[in-house]
C-alpha positions in Angstrom: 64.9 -40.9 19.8 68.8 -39.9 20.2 68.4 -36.7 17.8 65.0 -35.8 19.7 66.9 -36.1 23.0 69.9 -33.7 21.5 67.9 -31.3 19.8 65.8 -31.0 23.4 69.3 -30.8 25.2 70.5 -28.3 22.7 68.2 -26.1 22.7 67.7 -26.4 26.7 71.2 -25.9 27.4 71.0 -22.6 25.0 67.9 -21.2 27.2 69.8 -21.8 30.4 73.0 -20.4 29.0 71.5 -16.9 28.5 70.8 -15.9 32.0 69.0 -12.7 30.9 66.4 -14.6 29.2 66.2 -16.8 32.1 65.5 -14.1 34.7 63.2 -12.4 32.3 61.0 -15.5 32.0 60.8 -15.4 35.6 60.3 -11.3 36.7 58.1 -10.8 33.6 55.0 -12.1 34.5 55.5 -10.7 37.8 55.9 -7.0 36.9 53.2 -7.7 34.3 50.7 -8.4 36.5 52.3 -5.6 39.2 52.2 -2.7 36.5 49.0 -3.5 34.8 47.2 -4.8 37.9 48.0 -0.9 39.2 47.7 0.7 35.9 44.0 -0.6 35.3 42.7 -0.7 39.3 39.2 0.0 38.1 38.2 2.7 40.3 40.2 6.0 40.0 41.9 7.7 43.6 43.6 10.9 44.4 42.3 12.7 41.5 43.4 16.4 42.2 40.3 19.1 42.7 41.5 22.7 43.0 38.6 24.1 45.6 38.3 28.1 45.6 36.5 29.5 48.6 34.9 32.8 47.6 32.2 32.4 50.5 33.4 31.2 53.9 30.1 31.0 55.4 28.8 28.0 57.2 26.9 26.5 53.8 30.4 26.6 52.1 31.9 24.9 55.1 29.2 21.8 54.3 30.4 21.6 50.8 33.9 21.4 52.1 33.1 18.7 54.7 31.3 16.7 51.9 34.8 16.8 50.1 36.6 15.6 52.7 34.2 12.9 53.3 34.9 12.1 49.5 38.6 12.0 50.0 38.7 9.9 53.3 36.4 7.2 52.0 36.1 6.6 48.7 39.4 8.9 47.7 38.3 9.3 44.5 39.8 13.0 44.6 42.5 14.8 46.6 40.9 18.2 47.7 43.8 21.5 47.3 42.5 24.9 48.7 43.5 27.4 46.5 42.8 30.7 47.1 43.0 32.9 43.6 40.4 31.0 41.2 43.0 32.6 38.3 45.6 30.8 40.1 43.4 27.9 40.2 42.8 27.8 36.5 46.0 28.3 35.7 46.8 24.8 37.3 43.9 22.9 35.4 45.0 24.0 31.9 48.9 23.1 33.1 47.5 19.6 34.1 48.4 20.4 38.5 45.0 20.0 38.8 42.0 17.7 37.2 39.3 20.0 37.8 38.3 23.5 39.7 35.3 23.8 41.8 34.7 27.4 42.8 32.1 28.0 45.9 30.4 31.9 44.5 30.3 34.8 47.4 26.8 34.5 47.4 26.5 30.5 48.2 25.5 30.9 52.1 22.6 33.2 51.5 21.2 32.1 48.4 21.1 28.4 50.3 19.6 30.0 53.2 16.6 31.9 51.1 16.4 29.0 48.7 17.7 31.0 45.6 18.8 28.1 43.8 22.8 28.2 45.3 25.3 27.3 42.7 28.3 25.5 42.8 30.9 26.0 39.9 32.9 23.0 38.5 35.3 23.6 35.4 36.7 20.0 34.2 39.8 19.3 32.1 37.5 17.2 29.8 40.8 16.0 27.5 40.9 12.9 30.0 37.7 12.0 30.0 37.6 9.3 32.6 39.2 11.5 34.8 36.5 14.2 34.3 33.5 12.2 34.6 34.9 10.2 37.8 35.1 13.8 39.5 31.6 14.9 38.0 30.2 11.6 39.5 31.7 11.9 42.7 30.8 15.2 43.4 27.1 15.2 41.9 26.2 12.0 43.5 27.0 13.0 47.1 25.6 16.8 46.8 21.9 15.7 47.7 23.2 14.8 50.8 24.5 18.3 52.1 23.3 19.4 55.1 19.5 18.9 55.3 19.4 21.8 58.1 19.3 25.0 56.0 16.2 23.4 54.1 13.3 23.6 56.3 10.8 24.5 54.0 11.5 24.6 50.2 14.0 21.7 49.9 14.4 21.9 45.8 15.3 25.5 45.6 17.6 25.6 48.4 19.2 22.1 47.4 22.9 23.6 45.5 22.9 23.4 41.8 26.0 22.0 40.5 26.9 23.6 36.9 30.2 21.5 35.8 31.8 23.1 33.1 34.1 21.4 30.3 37.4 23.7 30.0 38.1 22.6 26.4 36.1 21.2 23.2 34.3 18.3 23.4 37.1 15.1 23.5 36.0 11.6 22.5 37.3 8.7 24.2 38.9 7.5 21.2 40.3 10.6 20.8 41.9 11.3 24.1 44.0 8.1 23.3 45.7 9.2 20.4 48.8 10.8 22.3 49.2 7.4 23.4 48.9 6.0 20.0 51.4 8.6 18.9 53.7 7.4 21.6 53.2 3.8 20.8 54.3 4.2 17.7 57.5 6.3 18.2 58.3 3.3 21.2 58.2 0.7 18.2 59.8 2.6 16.1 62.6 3.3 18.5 62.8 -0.6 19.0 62.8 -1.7 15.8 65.6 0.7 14.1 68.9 1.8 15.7 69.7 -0.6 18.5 67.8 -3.1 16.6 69.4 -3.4 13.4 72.8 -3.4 15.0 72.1 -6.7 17.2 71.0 -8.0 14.0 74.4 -6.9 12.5 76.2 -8.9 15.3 73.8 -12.2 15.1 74.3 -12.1 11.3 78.3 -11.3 11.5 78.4 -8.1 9.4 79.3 -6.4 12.3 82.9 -7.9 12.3 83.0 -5.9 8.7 82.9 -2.7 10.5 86.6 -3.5 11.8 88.3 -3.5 8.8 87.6 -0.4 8.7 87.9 3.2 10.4 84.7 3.2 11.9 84.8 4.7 15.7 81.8 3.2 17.5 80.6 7.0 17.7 80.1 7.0 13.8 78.4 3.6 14.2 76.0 4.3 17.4 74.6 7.8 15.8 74.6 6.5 12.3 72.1 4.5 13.9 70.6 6.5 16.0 70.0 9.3 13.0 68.5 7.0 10.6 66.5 5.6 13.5 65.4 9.4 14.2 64.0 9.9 10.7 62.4 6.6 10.2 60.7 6.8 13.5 59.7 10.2 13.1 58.4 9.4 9.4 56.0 6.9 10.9 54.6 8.9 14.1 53.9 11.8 12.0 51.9 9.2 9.6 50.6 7.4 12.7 49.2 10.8 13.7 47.8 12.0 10.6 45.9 8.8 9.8 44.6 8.6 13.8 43.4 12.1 13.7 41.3 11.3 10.9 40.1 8.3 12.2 39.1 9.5 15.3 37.4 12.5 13.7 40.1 15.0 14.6 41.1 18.0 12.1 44.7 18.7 13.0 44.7 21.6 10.1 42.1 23.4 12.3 43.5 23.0 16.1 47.6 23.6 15.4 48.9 26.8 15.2 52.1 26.9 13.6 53.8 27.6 17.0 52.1 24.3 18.6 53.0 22.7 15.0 56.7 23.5 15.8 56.3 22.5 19.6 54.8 19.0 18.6 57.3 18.3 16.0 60.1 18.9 19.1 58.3 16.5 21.2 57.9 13.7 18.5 62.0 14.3 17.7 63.0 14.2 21.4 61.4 11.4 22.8 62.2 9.4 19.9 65.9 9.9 20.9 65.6 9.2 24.5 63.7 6.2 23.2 66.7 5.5 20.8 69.7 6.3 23.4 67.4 4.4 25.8 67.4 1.3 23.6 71.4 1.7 23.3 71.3 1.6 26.7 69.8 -1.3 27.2 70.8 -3.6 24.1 74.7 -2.1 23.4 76.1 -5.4 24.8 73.2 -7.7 23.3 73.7 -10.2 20.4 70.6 -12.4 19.9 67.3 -11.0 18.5 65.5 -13.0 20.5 66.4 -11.2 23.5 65.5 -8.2 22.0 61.8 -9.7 21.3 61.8 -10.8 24.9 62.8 -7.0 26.1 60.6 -5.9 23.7 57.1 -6.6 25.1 58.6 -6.1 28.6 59.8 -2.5 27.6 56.1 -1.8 26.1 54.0 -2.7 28.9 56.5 -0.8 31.9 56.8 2.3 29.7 53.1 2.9 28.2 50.7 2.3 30.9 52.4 3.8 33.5 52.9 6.9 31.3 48.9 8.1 31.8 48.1 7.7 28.3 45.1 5.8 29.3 44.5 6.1 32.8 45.6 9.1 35.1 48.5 8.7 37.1 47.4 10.5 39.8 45.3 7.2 40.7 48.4 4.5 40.6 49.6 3.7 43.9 52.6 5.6 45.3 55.6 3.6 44.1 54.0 3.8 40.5 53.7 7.5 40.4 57.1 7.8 41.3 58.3 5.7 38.6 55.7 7.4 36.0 57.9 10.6 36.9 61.0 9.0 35.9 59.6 7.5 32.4 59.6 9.6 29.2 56.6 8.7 27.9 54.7 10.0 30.6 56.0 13.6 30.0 55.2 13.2 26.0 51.8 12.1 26.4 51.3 15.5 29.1 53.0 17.4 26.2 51.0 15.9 23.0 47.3 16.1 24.8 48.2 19.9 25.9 49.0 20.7 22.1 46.8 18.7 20.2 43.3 19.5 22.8 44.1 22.5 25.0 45.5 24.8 22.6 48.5 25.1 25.2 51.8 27.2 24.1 55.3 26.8 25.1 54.4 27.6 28.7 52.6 24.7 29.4 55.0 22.0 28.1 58.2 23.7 28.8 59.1 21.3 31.1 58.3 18.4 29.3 60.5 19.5 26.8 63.2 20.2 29.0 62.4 16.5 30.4 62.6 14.9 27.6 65.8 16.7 26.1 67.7 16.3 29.5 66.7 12.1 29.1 68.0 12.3 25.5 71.3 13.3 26.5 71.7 11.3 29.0 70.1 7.9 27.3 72.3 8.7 24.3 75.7 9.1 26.5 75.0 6.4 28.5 74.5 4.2 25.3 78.1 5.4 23.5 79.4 3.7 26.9 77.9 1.1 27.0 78.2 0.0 23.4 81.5 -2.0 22.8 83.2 -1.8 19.3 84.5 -5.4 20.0 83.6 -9.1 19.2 
């Protein structure tokens, strides 16, 4: 009974020693359940809709009112007048927007003679939740419009709408594969670099490294480069093997140029991922704090990143920190390449994201790290 009673107190008296494991026992569970609760809230808000106005007349004006009426109470979309539809389409294929509904010249009039008015909607169909919540919204409400302009033939003067999907056809399995991609460079980035030199410190090779003239520059990007290859190594795989699984042919939809751009992506968020890591487990020397920060670090930097649900629809406090995490901007920047065809122009500022976090991540961790027992 003694040795039970020390072996309980031992190994109670090492989980209360480590405060950090303490505290993450306790805050865990609670950001848990405040990330994913608001990462998964079921119904999608604030989605944006780009709305050209090409007609002006008192049947467009409806329309608009039945917008409005969709944004005040069920909020599934955030109306934005925009008056050039070029202007309009420009934002959907950059991502400003999650789909463009254009009201034709001609709306007023053909509703008035019962010509069969049309309404346009073009849909960025690469999210497809997104797309369909929007089609839904706006479909389901349209019978209702303004039963005043239909006094005798009520079918042809009800609006058509004709939603149109911007790119190729995009599974649901498919639109997750930037996440998967992502997923994979996050473990990667936590199970190299940082990782292995915890590891180093529980196992005491570390104390090798000052006998001799290793600077704890050489030793933080030593790790950080063979981190970078392995990491990189195992999203390209990750990629190749999802694409086929999913039914995607990757030979077919990258242009060299996009090939290139991807490749930059892949490289640069694994090294904000790695400096990020540094960053957080430079002064750590148990493994099993990296396993508790491990989970924790998954769940607060992939599903707030829109990889599976838009981020338009988190509440506001959520947004704000999707802006600040690097996944979010490599999961914009993968789906543009890999689904939209986009070029340089339309993940420039990812990039420039993601390299700016890099720099930083990686500085911060040479600081932090200490060359010391």
């Amino acid at each position: 009974m003694n040795r039970f009673i020390a072996i309980f107190e031992r190994d109670l008296r090492k989980f209360i020693r480590n405060p950090l494991v303490v505290a993450m026992s306790l805050l865990m569970p609670i950001i848990y359940l405040l990330v994913l609760g608001h990462s998964f809230q079921g119904e999608l808000k604030r989605l944006p809709l780009a709305v050209v106005d090409q007609d002006n007349g008192p049947r467009a004006e409806s329309v608009m009112d039945l917008l409005r009426a969709i944004e005040a109470g069920p909020a599934t979309i955030e109306v934005r007048m925009v008056a050039d539809q070029g202007e309009a389409m420009r934002g959907l294929r950059e991502g400003d927007y999650k789909g463009v509904m254009v009201i034709p010249p001609d709306f007023t009039r053909r509703s008035i003679r019962g010509a069969w008015p049309e309404l346009g909607l073009y849909l960025d169909n690469t999210e497809a939740i997104s797309a369909n919540a929007i089609r839904m919204a706006v479909s389901s409400a349209l019978p209702s419009l303004g039963e005043e302009f239909i006094p005798i033939r009520e079918e042809r003067s009800r609006p058509v709408l004709r939603d149109m999907e911007l790119y190729r056809k995009v599974d649901y399995d498919q639109s997750l594969l930037p996440g998967v991609v992502i997923m994979a460079i996050f473990l990667g980035a936590m199970t190299t670099g940082a990782f292995n030199m915890v590891m180093d410190k529980f196992l005491g090779i570390e104390e090798s490294y000052f006998l001799t003239p290793l600077t704890k520059g050489d030793i933080v990007m030593g790790l950080i480069a063979s981190g970078l290859l392995i990491t990189t190594v195992l999203a390209v795989l990750v990629l190749f093997i999802g694409s086929l699984i999913s039914g995607i042919h990757l030979w077919s939809m990258l242009t060299p140029g996009s090939l290139f751009l991807l490749m930059l992506v892949i490289v640069l968020s694994t090294l904000g991922l790695q400096g990020l890591m540094f960053m957080i487990m430079g002064r750590i020397n148990h493994p099993r704090i990296v396993g508790v920060l491990g989970g924790f670090l998954n769940v607060i930097l992939f599903f707030p990143s829109g990889a599976i649900y838009p981020v338009e629809s988190f509440p506001g406090w959520l947004r704000a920190f999707a802006m600040a995490n690097p996944e979010t901007y490599s999961v914009h920047a993968i789906r543009a390449l890999l689904f939209k065809g986009a070029g340089l122009a339309a993940v420039q500022y990812d990039i420039i994201f993601l390299a700016v976090f890099a720099v930083i991540s990686i500085s911060s961790g040479l600081l932090i790290f200490k060359r010391a027992l």
